[in-house]
C-alpha positions as CSV (number, residue, x, y, z in Angstrom):
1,X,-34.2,-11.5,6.8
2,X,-32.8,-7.9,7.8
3,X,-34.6,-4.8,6.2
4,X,-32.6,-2.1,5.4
5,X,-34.3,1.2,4.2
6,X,-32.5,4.1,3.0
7,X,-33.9,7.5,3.0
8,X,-32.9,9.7,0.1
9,X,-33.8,12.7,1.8
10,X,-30.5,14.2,1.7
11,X,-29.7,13.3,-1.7
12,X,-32.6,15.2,-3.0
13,X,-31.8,18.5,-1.0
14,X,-28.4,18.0,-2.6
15,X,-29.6,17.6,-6.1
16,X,-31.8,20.7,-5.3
17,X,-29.1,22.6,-4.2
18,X,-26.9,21.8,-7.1
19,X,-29.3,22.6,-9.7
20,X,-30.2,26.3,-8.1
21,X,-26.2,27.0,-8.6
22,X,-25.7,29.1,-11.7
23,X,-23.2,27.3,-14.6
24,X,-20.6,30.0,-14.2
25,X,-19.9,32.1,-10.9
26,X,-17.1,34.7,-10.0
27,X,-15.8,34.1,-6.9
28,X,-13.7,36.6,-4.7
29,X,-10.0,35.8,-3.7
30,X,-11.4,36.3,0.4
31,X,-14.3,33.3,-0.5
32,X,-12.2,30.9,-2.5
33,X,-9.2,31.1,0.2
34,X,-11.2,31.9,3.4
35,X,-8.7,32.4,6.8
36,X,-9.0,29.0,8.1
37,X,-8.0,27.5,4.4
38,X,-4.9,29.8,4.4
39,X,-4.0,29.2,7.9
40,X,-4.6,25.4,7.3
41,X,-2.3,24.9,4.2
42,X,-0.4,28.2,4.1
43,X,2.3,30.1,6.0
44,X,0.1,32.6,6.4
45,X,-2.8,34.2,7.7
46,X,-4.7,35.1,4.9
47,X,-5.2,35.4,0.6
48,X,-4.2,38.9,1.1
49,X,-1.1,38.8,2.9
50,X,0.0,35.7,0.4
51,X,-0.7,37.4,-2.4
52,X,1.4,40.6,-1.1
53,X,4.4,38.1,-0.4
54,X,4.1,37.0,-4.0
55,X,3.8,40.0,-5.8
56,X,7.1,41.2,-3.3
57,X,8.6,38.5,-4.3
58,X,8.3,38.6,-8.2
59,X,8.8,42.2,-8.0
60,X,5.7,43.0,-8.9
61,X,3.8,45.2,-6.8
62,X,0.0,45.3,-7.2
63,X,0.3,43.0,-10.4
64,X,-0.5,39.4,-9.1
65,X,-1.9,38.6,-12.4
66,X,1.7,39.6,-14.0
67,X,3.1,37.1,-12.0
68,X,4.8,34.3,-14.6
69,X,2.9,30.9,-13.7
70,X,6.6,29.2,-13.0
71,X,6.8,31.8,-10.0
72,X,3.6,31.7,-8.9
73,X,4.7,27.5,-8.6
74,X,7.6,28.0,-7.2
75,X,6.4,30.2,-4.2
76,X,3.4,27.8,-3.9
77,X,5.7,24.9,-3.6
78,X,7.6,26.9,-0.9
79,X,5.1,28.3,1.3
80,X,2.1,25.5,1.0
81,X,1.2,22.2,1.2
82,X,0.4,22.0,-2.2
83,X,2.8,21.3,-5.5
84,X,1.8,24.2,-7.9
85,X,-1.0,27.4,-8.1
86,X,-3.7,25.0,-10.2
87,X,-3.2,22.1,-7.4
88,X,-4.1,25.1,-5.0
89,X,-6.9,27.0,-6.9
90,X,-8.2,23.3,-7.3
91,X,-8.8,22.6,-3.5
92,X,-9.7,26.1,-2.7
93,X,-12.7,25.3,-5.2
94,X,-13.7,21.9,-3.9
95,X,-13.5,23.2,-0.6
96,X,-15.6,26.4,-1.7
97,X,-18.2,24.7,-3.6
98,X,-18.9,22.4,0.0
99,X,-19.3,25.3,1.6
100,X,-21.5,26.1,-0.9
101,X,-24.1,23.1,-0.7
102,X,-23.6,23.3,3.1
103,X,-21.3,19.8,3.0
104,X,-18.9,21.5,5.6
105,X,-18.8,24.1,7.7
C-alpha cells in the first residue's frame, strides 16, 4: 500500500497571510499596473504613459476619471490584450493580490 502525506504547511501561511490583509485597501495606479504588467499586455511602457494616451485621446487632459467608460473600452480593446477597462482592472487585481501573498514574483 503507497502512503501519501501531505503537508499543509503552505496552506496555513496562506490562510495567515489572507487573514492579516485588511477588507478594503487603496491601491495606487503604479502597484495595480506595475511595468512588467503594462509591458506584458499593453503597448506601452507603463500606467502612466497609458493613461496620458487616453486622456489625449478623449481630449481630456489630466481628467482620466472624465473619461466616458465606452472610450476608456474602446482604447482598451485597441491597445491591450484585454476586451474592456473592467476585464483589465480585473487581472491587474488578481495579479496584484498574488503579489501580495507572495504567489508570484
Amino acid at each position: 500500500m503507497v502512503e501519501f502525506t501531505f503537508d499543509d504547511g503552505g496552506l496555513k501561511d496562506l490562510q495567515k497571510k489572507l487573514e492579516a490583509l485588511p477588507e478594503e485597501q487603496s491601491v495606487t495606479f503604479d502597484k495595480l499596473f506595475p511595468d512588467a504588467f503594462m509591458v506584458a499586455h499593453t503597448d506601452f511602457a507603463t500606467i502612466q504613459a497609458f493613461v496620458d494616451a487616453m486622456e489625449a485621446e478623449a481630449n481630456k487632459p489630466d481628467a482620466f476619471w472624465d473619461i466616458p467608460e465606452t472610450a476608456k473600452d474602446s482604447f482598451v480593446q485597441r491597445q491591450t490584450t484585454f476586451a474592456d477597462w473592467e476585464e483589465m482592472k480585473g487581472q491587474a487585481g488578481e495579479e496584484w493580490m498574488a503579489r501580495e501573498l507572495g504567489l508570484e514574483e
